[in-house]
N, C-alpha and C positions, 0 to 999 in steps of 0.2 A: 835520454841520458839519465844515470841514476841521480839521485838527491844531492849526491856530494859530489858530481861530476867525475865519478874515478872510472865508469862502465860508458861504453856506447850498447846499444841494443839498434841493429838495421835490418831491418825485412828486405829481401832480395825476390824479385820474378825475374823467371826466364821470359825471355824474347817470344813473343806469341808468333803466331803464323801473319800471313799477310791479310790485316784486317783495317777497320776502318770503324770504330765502337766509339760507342760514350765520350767526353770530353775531350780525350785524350790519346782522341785515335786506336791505337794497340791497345792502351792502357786496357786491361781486365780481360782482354783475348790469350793468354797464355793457357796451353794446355798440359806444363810440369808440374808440379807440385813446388810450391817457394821455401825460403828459407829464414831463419831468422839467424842470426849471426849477434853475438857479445864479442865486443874490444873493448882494450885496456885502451884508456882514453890517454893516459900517458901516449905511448909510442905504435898505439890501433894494433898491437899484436895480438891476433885470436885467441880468444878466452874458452869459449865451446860455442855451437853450431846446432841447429836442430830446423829437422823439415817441418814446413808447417801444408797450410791446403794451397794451389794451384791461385794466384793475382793474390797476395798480400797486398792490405792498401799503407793504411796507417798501424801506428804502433804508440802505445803511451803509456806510461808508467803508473802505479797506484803513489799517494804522495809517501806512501813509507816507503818505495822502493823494490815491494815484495814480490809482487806483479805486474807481468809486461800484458796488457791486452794486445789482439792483434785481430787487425778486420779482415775483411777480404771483397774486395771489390773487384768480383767473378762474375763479370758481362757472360764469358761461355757457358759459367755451368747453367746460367740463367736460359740464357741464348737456345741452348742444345734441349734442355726440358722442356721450355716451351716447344719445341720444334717435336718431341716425343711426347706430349701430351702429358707430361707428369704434372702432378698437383704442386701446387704455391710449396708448401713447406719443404718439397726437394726441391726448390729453386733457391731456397735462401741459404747463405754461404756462412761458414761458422766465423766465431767471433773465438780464436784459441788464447785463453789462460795460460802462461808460462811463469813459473815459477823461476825467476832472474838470479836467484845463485846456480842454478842448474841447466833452465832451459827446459824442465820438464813440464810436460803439459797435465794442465789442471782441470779444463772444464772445454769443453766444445758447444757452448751453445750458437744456435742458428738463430737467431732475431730479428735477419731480413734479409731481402733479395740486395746484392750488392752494396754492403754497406763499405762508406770510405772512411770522413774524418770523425774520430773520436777525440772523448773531454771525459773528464774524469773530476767530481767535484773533492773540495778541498780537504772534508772529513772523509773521504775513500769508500763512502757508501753507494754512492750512482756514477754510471757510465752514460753518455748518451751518445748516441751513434747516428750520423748523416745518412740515411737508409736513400740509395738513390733509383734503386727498383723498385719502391713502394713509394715513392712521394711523399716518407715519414719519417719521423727521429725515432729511433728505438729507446726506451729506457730501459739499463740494463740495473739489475742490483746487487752490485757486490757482498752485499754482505748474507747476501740469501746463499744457501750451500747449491741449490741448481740454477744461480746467476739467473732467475725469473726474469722476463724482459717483458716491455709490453710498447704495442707501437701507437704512435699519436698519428693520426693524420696532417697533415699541412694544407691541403686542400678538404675540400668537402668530402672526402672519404679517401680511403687507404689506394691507390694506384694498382693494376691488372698487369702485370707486366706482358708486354714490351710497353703499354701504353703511358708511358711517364712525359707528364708535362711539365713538372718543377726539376727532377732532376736536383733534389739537396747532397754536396760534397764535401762541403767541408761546415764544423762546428764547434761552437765558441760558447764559452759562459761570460756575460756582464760582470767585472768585478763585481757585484753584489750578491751575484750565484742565483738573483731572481730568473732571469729570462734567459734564455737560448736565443742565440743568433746565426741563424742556418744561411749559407753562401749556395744560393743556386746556381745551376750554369746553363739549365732551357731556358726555365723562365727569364733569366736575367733578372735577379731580384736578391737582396738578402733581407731576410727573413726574420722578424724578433717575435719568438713567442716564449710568453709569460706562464711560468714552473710551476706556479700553482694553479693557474686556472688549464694547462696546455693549448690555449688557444692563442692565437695573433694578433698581438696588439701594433704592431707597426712594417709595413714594406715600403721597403728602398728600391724603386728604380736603377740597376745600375747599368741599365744600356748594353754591359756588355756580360759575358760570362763570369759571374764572383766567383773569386776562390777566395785564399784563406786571408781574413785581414787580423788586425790588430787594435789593441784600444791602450788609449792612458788609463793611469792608473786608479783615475774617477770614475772611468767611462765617459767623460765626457766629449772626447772625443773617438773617433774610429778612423781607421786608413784601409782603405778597401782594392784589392786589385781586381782588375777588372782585363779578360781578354774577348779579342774581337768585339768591339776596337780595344786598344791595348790600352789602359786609361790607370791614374788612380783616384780616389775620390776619398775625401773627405766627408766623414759624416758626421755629424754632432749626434750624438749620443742620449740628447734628453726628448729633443724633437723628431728624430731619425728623417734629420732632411740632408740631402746634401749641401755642403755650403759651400767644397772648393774641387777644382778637377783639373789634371793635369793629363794631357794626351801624352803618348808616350812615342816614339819614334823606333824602328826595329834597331837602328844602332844602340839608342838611350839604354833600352832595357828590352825584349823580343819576350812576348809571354810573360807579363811579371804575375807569380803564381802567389807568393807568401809574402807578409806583411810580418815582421816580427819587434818586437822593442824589449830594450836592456837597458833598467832605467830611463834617461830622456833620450838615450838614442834610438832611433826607426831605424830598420832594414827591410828590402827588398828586394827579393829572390826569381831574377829572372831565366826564365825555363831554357831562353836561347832557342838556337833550329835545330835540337835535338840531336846534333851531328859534332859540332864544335863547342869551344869553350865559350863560354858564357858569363854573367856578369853578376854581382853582387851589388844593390846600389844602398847606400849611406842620405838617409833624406832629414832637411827641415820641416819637421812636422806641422810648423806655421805656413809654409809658403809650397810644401810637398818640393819643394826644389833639392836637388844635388849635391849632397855636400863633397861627397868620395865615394867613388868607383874601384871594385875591385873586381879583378880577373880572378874566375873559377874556371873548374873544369865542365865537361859537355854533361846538359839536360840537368842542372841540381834544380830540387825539390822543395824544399825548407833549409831553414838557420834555426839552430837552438844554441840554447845556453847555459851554462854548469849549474846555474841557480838561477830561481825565480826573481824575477824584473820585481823591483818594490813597488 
């Protein structure tokens, strides 16, 4: 969403063949080319449209508004390379620059095998990207004119693909913009590593697959989803321990994927059975309990917000 909340920006894949990949089943088997789509957030009437490459994952805006990044979390083109013998760097799927009055595209760089969730810090100078075909965060740099990127390891060295054992998808900056907090879904772990040194200074246990969570406004605390088992967890933020955990039941919330907060209210964005409508849940961030339930439509993704949560 733009700055002042007047644009949407949504990346669109086509329906992949019959697969069975990465976290998310289908997800990143599509073999079209996606799309990226502007709405007028007023009344979502089409603004302009423009193709992008084949599994768009994420999409996130620079803070002026100027540029839309866009990942691509492309299990196939990964998949089909290896299978033809090509070298790593035609495995890794472009990161496309779109210029958001237009939709014209600015820059293609490639920074890693299937990258998903992107963060953009607050001065608009770094991107960092959940590289889930290497086991690494990419760092991308905005303000270099050929978007230079360079990849960290997460583990003892960069991942061979198909050979991924952390599997990082989604990423988060600490209100303090010190650390990175990467949501694994092999390992089952979220991730905090420290900006200046890139190295790990804390993992979380989360039992089950992390995706995208949330923090107050301190950091002091975190809300973490978690599927198989379908969980959320509370994390404190100074110790990176868990301190509270709520199972979740396929009626409660079925797949809750994103954690999002507006002000002191928490949301969470449950995926549902991909077939029918599905659930929005309204949570006490003291107790992770219920406040209000709202009916969506089938398989939503995330909640965003016209402006930044203070």
């Amino acid at each position: 969403m733009s700055p002042r909340g007047d644009f949407l920006y949504v990346p669109l894949s086509y329906p992949p063949p019959t697969a069975a990949l990465g976290p998310h089943g289908q997800h990143g088997a599509s073999a079209l080319p996606g799309l990226v789509v502007k709405l007028r957030a007023s009344d979502l009437s089409r603004v302009a449209i423009t193709t992008v490459d084949q599994n768009p994952g994420d999409i996130v805006l620079t803070p002026d508004g100027s540029r839309a990044l866009v990942s691509h979390f492309d299990l196939k083109k990964a998949i089909d390379g290896i299978t033809k013998g090509r070298p790593l760097a035609e495995l890794r799927a472009a990161l496309i620059v779109l210029d958001t009055a237009t939709l014209k595209r600015l820059a293609s760089p490639s920074p890693c095998v299937a990258a998903h969730g992107l963060v953009v810090t607050r001065d608009g100078t770094r991107a960092y990207a959940a590289c889930y075909g290497e086991d690494a965060i990419a760092m991308i740099a905005l303000d270099s004119p050929s978007y230079a990127s360079e990849l960290w390891p997460l583990g003892s060295a960069l991942a061979i693909p198909p050979n991924v054992s952390l599997g990082p998808y989604f990423v988060s900056l600490t209100p303090a913009q010190d650390a990175i907090v990467v949501s694994q879904t092999e390992r089952k772990e979220l991730r905090v590593v420290d900006v200046a040194t890139r190295k790990t200074m804390a993992v979380v246990d989360t039992r089950g697959a992390a995706f995208g969570p949330a923090s107050s406004a301190d950091g002091a605390l975190w809300i973490v989803p978690t599927q198989g088992p379908d969980t959320l967890l509370a994390v404190d933020g100074k110790t990176w321990s868990v301190t509270a955990t709520r199972n979740l039941t396929t009626t409660e919330c079925d797949k809750p994927h994103q954690v999002a907060r507006k002000g002191d209210r928490w949301f969470v964005v449950c995926e549902g059975d991909w077939k029918t409508s599905s659930t929005v849940l309204e949570l006490d961030p003291a107790t992770l309990a219920t406040r209000r339930t709202f009916k969506v439509g089938a398989y939503p993704d995330m909640i965003l917000f016209g402006t930044e949560a203070p």
